[in-house]
Backbone atoms as SQL, in Angstrom:
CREATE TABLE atoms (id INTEGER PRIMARY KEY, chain TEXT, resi INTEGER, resn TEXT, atom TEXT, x REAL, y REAL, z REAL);
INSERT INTO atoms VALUES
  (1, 'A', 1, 'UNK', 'N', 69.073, 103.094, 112.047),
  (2, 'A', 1, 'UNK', 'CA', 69.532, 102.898, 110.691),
  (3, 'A', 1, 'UNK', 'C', 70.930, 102.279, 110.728),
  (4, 'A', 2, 'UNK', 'N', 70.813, 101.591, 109.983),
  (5, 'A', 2, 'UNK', 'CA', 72.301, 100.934, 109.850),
  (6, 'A', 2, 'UNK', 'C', 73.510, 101.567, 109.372),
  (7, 'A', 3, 'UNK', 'N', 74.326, 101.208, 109.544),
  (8, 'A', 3, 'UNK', 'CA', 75.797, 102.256, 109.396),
  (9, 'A', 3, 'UNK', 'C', 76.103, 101.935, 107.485),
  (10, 'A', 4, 'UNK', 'N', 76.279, 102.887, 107.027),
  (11, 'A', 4, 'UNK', 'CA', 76.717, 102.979, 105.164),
  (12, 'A', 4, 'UNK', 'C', 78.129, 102.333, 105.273),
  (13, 'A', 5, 'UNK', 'N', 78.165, 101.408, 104.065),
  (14, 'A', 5, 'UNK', 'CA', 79.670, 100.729, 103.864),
  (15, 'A', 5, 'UNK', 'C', 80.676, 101.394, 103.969),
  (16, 'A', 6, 'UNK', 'N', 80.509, 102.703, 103.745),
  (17, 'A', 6, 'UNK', 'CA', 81.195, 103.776, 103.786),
  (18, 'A', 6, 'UNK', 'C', 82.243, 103.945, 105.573),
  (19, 'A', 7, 'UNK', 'N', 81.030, 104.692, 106.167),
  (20, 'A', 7, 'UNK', 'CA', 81.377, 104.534, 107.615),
  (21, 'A', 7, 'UNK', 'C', 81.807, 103.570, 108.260),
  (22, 'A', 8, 'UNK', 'N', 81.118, 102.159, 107.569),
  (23, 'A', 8, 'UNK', 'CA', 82.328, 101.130, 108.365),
  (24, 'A', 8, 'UNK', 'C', 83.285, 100.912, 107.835),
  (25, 'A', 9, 'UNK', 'N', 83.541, 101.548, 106.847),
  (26, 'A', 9, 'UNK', 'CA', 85.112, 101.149, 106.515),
  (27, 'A', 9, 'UNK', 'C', 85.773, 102.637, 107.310),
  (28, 'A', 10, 'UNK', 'N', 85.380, 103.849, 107.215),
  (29, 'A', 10, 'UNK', 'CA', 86.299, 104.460, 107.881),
  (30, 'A', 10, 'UNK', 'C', 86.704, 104.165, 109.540),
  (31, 'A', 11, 'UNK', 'N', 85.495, 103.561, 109.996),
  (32, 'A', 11, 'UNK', 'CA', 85.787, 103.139, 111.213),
  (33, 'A', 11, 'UNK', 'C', 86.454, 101.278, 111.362),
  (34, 'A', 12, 'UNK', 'N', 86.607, 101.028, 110.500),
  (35, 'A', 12, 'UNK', 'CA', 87.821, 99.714, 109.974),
  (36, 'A', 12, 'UNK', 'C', 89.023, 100.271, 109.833),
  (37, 'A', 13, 'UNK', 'N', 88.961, 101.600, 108.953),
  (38, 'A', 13, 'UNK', 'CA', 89.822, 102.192, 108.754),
  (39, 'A', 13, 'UNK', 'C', 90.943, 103.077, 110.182),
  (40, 'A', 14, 'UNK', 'N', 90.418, 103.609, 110.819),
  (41, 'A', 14, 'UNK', 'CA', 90.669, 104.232, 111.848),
  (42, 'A', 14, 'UNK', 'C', 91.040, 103.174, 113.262),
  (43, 'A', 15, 'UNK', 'N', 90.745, 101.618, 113.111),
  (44, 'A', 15, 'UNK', 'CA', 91.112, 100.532, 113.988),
  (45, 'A', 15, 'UNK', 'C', 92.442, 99.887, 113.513),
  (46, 'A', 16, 'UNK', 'N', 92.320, 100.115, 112.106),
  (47, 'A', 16, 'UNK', 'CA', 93.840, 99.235, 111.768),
  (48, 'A', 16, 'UNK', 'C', 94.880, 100.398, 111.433),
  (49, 'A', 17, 'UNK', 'N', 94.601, 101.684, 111.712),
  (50, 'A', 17, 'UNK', 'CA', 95.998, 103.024, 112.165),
  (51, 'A', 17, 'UNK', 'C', 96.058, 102.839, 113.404),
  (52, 'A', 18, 'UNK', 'N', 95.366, 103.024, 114.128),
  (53, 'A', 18, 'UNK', 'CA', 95.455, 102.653, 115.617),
  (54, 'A', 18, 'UNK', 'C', 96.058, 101.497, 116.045),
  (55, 'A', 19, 'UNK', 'N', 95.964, 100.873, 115.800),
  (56, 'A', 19, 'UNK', 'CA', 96.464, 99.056, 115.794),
  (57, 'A', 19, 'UNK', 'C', 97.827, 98.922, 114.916),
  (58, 'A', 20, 'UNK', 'N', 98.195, 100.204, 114.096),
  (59, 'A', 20, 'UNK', 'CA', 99.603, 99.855, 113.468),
  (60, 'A', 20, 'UNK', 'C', 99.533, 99.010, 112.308),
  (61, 'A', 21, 'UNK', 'N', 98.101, 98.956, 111.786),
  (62, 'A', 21, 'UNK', 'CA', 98.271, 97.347, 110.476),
  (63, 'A', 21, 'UNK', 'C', 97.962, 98.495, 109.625),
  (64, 'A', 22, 'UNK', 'N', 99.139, 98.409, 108.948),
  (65, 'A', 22, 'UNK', 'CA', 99.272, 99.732, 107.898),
  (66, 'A', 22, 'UNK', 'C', 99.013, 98.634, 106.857),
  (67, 'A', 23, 'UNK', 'N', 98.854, 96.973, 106.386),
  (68, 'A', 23, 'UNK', 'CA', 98.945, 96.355, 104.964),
  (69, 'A', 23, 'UNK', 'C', 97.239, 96.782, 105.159),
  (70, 'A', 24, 'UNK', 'N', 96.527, 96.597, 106.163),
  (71, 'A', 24, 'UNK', 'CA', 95.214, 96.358, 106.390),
  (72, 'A', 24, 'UNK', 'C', 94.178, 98.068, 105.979),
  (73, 'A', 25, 'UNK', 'N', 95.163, 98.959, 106.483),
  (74, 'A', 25, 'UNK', 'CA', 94.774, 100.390, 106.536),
  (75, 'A', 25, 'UNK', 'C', 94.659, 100.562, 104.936),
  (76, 'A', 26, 'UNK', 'N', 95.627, 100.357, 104.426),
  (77, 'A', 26, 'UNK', 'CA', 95.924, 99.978, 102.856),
  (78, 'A', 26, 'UNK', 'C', 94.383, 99.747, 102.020),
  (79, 'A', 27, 'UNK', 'N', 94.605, 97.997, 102.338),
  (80, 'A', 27, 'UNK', 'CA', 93.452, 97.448, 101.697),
  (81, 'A', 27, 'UNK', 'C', 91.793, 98.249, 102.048),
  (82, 'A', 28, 'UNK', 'N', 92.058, 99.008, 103.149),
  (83, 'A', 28, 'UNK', 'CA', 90.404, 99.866, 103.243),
  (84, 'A', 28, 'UNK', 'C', 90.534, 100.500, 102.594),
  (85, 'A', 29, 'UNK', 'N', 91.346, 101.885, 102.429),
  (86, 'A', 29, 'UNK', 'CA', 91.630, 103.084, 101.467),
  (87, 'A', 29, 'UNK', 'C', 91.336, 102.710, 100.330),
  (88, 'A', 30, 'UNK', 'N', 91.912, 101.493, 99.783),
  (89, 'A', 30, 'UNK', 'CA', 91.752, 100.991, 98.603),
  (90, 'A', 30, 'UNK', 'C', 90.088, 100.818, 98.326),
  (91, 'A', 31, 'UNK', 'N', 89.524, 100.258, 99.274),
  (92, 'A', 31, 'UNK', 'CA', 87.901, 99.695, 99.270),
  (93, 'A', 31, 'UNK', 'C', 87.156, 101.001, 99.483),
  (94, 'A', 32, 'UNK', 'N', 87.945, 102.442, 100.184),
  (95, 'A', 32, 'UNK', 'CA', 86.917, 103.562, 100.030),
  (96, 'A', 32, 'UNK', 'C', 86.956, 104.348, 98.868),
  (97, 'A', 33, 'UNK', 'N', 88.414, 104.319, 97.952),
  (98, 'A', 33, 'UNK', 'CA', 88.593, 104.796, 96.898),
  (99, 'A', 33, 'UNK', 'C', 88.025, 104.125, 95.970),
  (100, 'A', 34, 'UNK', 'N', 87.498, 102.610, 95.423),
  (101, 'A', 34, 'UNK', 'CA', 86.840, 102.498, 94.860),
  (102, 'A', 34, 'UNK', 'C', 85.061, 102.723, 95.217),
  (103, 'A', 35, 'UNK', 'N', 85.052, 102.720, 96.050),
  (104, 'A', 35, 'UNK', 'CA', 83.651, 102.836, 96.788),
  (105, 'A', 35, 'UNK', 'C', 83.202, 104.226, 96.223),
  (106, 'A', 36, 'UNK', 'N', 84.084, 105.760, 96.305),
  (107, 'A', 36, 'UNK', 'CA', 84.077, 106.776, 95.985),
  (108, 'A', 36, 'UNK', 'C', 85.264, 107.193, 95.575),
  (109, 'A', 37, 'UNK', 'N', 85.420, 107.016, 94.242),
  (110, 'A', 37, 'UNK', 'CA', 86.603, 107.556, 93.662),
  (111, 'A', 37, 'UNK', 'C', 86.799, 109.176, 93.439),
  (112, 'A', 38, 'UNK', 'N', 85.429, 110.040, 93.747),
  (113, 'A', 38, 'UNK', 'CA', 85.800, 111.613, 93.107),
  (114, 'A', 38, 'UNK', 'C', 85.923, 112.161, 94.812),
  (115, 'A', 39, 'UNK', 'N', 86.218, 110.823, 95.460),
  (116, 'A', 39, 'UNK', 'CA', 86.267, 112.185, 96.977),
  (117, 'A', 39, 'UNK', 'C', 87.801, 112.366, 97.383),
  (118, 'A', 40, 'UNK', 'N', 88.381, 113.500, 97.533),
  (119, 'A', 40, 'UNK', 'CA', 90.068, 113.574, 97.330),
  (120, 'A', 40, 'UNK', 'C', 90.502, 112.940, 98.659),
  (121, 'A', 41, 'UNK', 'N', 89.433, 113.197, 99.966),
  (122, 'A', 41, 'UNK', 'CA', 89.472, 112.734, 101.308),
  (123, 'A', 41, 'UNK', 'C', 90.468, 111.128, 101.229),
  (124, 'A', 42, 'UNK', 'N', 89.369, 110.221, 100.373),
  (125, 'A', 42, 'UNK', 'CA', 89.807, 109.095, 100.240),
  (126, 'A', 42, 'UNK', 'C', 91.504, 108.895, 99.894),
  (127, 'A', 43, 'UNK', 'N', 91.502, 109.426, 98.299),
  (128, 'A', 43, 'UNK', 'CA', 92.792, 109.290, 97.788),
  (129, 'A', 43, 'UNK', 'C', 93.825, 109.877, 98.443),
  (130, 'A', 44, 'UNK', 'N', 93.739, 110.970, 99.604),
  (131, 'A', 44, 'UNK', 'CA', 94.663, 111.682, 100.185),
  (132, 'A', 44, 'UNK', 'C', 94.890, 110.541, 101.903),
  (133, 'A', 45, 'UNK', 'N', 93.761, 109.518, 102.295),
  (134, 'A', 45, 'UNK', 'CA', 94.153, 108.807, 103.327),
  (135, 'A', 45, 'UNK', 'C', 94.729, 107.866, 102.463),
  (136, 'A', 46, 'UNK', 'N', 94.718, 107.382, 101.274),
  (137, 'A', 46, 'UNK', 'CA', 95.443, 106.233, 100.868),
  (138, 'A', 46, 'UNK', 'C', 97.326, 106.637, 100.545),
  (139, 'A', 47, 'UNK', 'N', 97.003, 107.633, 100.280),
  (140, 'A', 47, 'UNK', 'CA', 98.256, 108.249, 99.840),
  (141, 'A', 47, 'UNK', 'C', 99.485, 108.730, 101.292),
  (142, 'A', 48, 'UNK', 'N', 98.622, 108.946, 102.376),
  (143, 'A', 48, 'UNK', 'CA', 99.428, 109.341, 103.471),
  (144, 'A', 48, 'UNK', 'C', 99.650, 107.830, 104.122),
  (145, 'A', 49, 'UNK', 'N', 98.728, 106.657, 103.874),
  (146, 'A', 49, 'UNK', 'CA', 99.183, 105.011, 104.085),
  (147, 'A', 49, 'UNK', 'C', 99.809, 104.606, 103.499),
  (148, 'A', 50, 'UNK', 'N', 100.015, 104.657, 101.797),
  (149, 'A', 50, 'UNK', 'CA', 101.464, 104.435, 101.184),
  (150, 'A', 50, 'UNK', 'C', 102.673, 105.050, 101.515),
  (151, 'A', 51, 'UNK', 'N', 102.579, 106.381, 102.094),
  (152, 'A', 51, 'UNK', 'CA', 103.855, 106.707, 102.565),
  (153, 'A', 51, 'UNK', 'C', 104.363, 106.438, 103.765),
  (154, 'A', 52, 'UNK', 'N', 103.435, 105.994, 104.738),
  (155, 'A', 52, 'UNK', 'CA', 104.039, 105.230, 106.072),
  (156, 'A', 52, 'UNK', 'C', 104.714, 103.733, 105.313),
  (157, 'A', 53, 'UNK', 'N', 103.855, 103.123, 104.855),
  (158, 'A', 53, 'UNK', 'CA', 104.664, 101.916, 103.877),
  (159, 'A', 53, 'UNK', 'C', 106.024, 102.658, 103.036),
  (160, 'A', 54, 'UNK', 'N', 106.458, 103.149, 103.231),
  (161, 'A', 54, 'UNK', 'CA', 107.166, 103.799, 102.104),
  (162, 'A', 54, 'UNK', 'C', 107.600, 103.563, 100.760),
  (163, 'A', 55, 'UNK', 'N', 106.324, 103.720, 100.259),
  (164, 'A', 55, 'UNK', 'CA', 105.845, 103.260, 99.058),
  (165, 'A', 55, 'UNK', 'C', 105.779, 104.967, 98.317),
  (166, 'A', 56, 'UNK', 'N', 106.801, 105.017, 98.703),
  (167, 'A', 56, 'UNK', 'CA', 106.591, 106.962, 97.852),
  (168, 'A', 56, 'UNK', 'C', 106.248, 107.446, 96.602),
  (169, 'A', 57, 'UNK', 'N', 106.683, 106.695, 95.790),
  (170, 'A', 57, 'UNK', 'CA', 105.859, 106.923, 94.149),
  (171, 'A', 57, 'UNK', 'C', 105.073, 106.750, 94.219),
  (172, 'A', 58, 'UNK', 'N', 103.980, 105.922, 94.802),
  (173, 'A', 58, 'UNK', 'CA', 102.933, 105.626, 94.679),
  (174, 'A', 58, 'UNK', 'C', 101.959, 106.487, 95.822),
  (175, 'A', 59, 'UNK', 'N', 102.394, 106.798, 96.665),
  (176, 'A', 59, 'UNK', 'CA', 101.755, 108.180, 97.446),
  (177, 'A', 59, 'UNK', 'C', 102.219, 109.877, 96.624),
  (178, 'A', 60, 'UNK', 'N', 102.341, 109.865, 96.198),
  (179, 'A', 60, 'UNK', 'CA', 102.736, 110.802, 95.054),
  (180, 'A', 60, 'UNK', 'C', 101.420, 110.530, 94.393),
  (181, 'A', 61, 'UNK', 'N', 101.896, 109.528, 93.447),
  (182, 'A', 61, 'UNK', 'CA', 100.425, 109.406, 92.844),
  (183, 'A', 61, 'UNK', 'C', 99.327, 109.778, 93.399),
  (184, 'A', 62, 'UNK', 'N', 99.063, 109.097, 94.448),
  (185, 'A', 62, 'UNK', 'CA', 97.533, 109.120, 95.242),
  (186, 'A', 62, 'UNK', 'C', 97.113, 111.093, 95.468),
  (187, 'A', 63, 'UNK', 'N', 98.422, 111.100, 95.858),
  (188, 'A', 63, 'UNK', 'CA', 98.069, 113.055, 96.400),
  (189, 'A', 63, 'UNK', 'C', 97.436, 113.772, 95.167),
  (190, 'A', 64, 'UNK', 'N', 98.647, 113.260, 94.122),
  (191, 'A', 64, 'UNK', 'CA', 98.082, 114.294, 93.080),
  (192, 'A', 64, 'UNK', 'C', 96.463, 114.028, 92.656),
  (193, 'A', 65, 'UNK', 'N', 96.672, 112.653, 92.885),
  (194, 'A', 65, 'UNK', 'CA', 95.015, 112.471, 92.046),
  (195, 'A', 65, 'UNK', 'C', 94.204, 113.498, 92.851),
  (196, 'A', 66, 'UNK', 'N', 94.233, 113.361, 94.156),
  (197, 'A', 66, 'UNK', 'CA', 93.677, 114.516, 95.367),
  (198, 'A', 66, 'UNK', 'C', 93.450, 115.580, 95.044),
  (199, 'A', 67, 'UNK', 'N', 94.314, 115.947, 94.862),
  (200, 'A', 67, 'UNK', 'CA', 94.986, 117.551, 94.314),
  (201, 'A', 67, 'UNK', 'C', 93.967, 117.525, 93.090),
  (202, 'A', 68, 'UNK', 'N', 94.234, 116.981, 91.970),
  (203, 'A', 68, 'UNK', 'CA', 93.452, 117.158, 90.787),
  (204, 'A', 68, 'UNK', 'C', 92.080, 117.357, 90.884),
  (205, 'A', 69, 'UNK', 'N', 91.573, 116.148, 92.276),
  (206, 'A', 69, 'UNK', 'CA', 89.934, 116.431, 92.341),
  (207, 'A', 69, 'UNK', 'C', 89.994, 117.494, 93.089),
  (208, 'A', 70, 'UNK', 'N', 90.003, 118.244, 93.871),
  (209, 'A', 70, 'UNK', 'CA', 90.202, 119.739, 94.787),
  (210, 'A', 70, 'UNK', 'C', 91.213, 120.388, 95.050),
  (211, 'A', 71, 'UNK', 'N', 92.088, 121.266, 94.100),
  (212, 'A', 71, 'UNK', 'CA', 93.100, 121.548, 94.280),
  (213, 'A', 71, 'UNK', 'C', 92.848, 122.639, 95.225),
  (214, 'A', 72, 'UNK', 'N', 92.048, 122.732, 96.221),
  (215, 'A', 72, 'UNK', 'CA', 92.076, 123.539, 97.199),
  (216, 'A', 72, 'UNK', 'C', 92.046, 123.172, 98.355),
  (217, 'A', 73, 'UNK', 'N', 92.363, 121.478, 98.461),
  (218, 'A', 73, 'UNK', 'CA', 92.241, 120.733, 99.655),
  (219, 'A', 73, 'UNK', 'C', 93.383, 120.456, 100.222),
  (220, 'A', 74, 'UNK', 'N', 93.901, 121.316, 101.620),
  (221, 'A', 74, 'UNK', 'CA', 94.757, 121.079, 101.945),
  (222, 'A', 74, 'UNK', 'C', 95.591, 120.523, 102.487),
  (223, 'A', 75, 'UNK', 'N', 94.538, 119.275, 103.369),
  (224, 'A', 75, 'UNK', 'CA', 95.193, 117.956, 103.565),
  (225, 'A', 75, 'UNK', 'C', 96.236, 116.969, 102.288),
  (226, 'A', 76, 'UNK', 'N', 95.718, 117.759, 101.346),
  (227, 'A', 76, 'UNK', 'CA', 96.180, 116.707, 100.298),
  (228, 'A', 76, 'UNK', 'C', 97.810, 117.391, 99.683),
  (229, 'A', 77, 'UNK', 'N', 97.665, 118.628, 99.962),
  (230, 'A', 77, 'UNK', 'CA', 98.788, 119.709, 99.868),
  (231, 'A', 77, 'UNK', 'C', 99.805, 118.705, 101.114);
């Protein structure tokens, strides 16, 4: 079976942290958060990639949205 758009982006995702291309790590998060917007997983890896960018208001944002969908998820804490 073929791999879900999903999985290849986390494994796109997981080549360009490794590789240091945080604009690139970015643009996936972005493509898994719209892909699945109610999973906090997503919004909490986009949010810990805006803050290596130090883009801090805007990883703020991302957490809380996290937080809002599972406020019991503690990666997103």
């Amino acid at each position: 079976m073929a791999p879900s758009r999903l999985e290849r982006l986390k494994r796109e995702l997981d080549s360009a942290i490794s590789e240091g291309d945080l604009e690139l790590a970015l643009d996936v998060t972005t493509d898994m958060v719209d892909l699945d917007p109610k999973s906090p997983i997503h919004h909490t890896s986009r949010g810990v990639v805006l803050a290596k960018l130090n883009r801090l208001e805007e990883a703020l944002k991302e957490l809380d949205r996290a937080i809002d969908i599972d406020p019991e998820d503690p990666k997103a804490w």
